[in-house]
C-alpha positions in Angstrom: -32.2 64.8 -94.6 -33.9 67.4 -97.3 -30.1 68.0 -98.6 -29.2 64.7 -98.9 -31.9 63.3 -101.1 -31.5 67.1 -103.1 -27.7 65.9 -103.6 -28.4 61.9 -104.7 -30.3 63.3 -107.4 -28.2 66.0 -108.7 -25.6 62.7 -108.4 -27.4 61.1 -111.1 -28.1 64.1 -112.8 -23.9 64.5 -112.9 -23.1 60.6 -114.2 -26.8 60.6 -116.2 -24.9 61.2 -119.5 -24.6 58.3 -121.8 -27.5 56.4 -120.8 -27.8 53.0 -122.4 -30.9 53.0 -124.9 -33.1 51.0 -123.2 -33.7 53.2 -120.5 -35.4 56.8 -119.9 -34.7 59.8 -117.5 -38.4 59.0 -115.9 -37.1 56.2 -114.3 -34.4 57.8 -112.7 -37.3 60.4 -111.5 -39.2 58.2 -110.1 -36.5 57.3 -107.9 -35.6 60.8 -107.3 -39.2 61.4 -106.1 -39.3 58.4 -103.2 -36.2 60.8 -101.8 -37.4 63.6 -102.1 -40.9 63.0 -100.8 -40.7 60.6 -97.9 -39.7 63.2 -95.1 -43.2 65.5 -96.5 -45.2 64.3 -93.9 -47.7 66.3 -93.1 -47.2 65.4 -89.4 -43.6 66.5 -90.2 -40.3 64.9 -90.1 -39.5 61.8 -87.7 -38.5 62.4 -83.9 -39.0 58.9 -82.6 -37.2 55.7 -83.5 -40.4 54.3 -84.3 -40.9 56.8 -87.0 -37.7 57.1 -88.0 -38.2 53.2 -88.3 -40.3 53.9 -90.8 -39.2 56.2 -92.9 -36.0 53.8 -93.5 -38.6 51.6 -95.2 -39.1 54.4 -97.8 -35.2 55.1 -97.7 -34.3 51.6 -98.6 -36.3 51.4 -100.9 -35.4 54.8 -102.8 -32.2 53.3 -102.1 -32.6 50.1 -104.2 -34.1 51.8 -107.0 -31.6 53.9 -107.5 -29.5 50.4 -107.3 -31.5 48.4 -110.2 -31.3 52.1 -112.2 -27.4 52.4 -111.9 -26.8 48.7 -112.7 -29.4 48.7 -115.9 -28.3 52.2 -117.3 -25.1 52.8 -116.8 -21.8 52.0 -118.5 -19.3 50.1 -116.1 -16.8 53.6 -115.6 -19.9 55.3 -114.1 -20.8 52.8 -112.1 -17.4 52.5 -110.8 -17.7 56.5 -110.3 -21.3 56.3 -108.7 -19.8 53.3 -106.3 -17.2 55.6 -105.3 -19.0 58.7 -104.6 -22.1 56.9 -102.9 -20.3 55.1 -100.8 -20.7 57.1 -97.5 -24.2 57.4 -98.6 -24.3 53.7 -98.0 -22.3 54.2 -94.5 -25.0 56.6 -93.7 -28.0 54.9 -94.5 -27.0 52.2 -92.3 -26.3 54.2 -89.2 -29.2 56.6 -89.7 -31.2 53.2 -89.8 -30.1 51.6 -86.8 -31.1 52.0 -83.6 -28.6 53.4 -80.8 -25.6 54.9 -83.1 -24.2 58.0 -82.5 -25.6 59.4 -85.9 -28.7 58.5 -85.2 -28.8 59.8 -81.5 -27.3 63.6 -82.5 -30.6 63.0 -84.7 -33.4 62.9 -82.9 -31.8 65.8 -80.4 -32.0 68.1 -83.2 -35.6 66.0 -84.5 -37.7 68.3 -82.5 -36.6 71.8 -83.5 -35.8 70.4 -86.8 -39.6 69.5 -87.3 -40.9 73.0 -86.4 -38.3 74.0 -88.7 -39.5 72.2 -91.5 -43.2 73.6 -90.8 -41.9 76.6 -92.2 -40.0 75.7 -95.3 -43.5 75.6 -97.4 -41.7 78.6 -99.4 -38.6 76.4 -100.1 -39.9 72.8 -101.1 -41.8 75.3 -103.6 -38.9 77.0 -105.1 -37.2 73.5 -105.4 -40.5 72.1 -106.9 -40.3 74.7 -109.4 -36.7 74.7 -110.1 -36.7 71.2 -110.3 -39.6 71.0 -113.4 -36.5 72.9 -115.0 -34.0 70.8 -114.3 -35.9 67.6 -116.0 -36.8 69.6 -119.2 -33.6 71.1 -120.3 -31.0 69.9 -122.5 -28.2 67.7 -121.2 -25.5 70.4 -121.2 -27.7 72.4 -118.8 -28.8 69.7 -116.4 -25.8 70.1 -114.1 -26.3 73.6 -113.7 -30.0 73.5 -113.3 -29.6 71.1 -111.0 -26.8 73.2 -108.8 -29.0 76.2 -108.8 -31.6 74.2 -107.7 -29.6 72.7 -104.8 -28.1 76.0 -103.8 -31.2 77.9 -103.3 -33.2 75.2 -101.4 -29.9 75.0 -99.1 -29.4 78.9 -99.0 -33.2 79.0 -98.1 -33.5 76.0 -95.3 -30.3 76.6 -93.8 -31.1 80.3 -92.9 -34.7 79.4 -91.8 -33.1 75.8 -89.3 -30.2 79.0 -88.1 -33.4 81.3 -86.8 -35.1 78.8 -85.3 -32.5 76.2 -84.3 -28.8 77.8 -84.3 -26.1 76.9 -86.0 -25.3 74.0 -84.1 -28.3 72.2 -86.3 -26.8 74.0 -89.5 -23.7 72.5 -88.5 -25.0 69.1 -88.2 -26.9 68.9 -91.3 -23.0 69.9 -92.8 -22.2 66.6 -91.3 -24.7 64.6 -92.7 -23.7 66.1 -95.9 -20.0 65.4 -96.0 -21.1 61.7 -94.6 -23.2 61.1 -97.7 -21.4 62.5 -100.7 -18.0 63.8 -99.3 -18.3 67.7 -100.6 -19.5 66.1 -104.1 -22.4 68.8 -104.2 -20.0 71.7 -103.1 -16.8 70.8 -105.5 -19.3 70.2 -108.5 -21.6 73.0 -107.4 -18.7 75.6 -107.0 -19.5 79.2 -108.0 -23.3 79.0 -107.8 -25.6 80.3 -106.0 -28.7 82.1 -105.6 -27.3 85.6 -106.9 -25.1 84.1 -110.0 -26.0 84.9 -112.8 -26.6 81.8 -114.8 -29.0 80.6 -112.0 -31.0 83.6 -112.7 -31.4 83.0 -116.2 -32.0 79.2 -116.3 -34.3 79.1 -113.1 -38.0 80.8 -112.2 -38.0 83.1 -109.9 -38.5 82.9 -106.2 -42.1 82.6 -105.3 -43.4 81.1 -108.8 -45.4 78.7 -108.4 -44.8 75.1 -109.7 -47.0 73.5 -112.2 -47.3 70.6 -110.1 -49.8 68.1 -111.5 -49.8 70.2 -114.7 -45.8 70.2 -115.0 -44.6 67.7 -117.9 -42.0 66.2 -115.2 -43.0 62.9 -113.6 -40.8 64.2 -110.5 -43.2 67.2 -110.3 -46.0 65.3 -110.6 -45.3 62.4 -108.0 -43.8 65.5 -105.5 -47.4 66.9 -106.0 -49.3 64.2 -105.1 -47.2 63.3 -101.9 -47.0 67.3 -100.8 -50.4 68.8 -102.2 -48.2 71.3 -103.5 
């Protein structure tokens, strides 16, 4: 589910523009941070329904944030935009949170490989830490892409590490989930970057450095900090 949360935020990253005075990007990262955090488990990601039980709890209630955010800070054409795009997000939430679907069932096959997976991907959720300081520092016109650097090189890097130790039938899967959530949003929007263009180079740190974490001036950083010990 790493890619899904990665692609709601760079969602309101995309329609962010314009937000009504009252409100401040900080709230939108503290939403950001419940999705991004809430599969970090130490014990690593869920493989029964009881924990996948859960970790809907934390899911629905990313989900709702993000709810009171769009409906408080955003003119009426983005939310009609957001609506739109999130709507399989929606569809997915609900299957991935009830018991006996089909979504749900091709879930917990891949759970277990999925988890050991994940064990290794302490090298990743760094890079994205890191990249993602950027992203919630820099000026408007280079949020979007900050944000698709960001998401390309966390996918580049998990999806070669689940193909090693899964196969691309788990690749393929997570591909599904994707399209489910935000149609190809992330890959229409995102189009052209990558870990090797150019502009990604410049605007993001480079592989390996470390984030500032509890020292980083973004609340997301922070928050992913205290959650991953990162």
């Amino acid at each position: 589910m790493d890619h899904i949360k990665v692609s709601i935020f760079l969602l309101f990253l995309f329609f962010g523009h314009g937000l009504c005075q009252t409100c401040h990007l900080r709230e939108l990262d503290l939403c950001a941070a419940t999705l991004l955090v809430f599969t970090q488990n130490p014990s690593g990601i869920a493989t029964t329904d009881n924990e996948l039980n859960k970790q809907c709890g934390y899911l629905r209630e990313a989900d709702s944030c993000l709810r009171n955010f769009t409906r408080k800070c955003t003119t009426p054409l983005q939310r009609e935009l957001i609506g739109f795009v999130t709507e399989g997000s929606t569809r997915l939430l609900g299957e991935y949170c009830t018991i006996g679907t089909q979504l749900r069932q091709s879930y917990l096959k891949h759970a277990p490989c999925l988890n050991q997976a994940q064990k290794g991907q302490k090298t990743c959720v760094k890079d994205l830490q890191s990249a993602l300081e950027i992203v919630t520092s820099v000026e408007w016109d280079k949020r979007i892409p900050a944000g698709c650097c960001s998401y390309r090189r966390f996918q580049v890097c998990t999806e070669n590490l689940v193909e090693t130790k899964c196969g691309k039938e788990a690749v393929e899967f997570m591909h599904i989930l994707m399209r489910m959530a935000l149609s190809r949003l992330p890959d229409i929007v995102c189009q052209g970057y990558g870990p090797q263009n150019q502009e990604c180079k410049t605007l993001l740190p480079a592989p390996g450095t470390p984030p500032k974490g509890s020292r980083s001036s973004s609340v997301l950083s922070r928050l992913f900090s205290a959650y991953t010990g990162l």
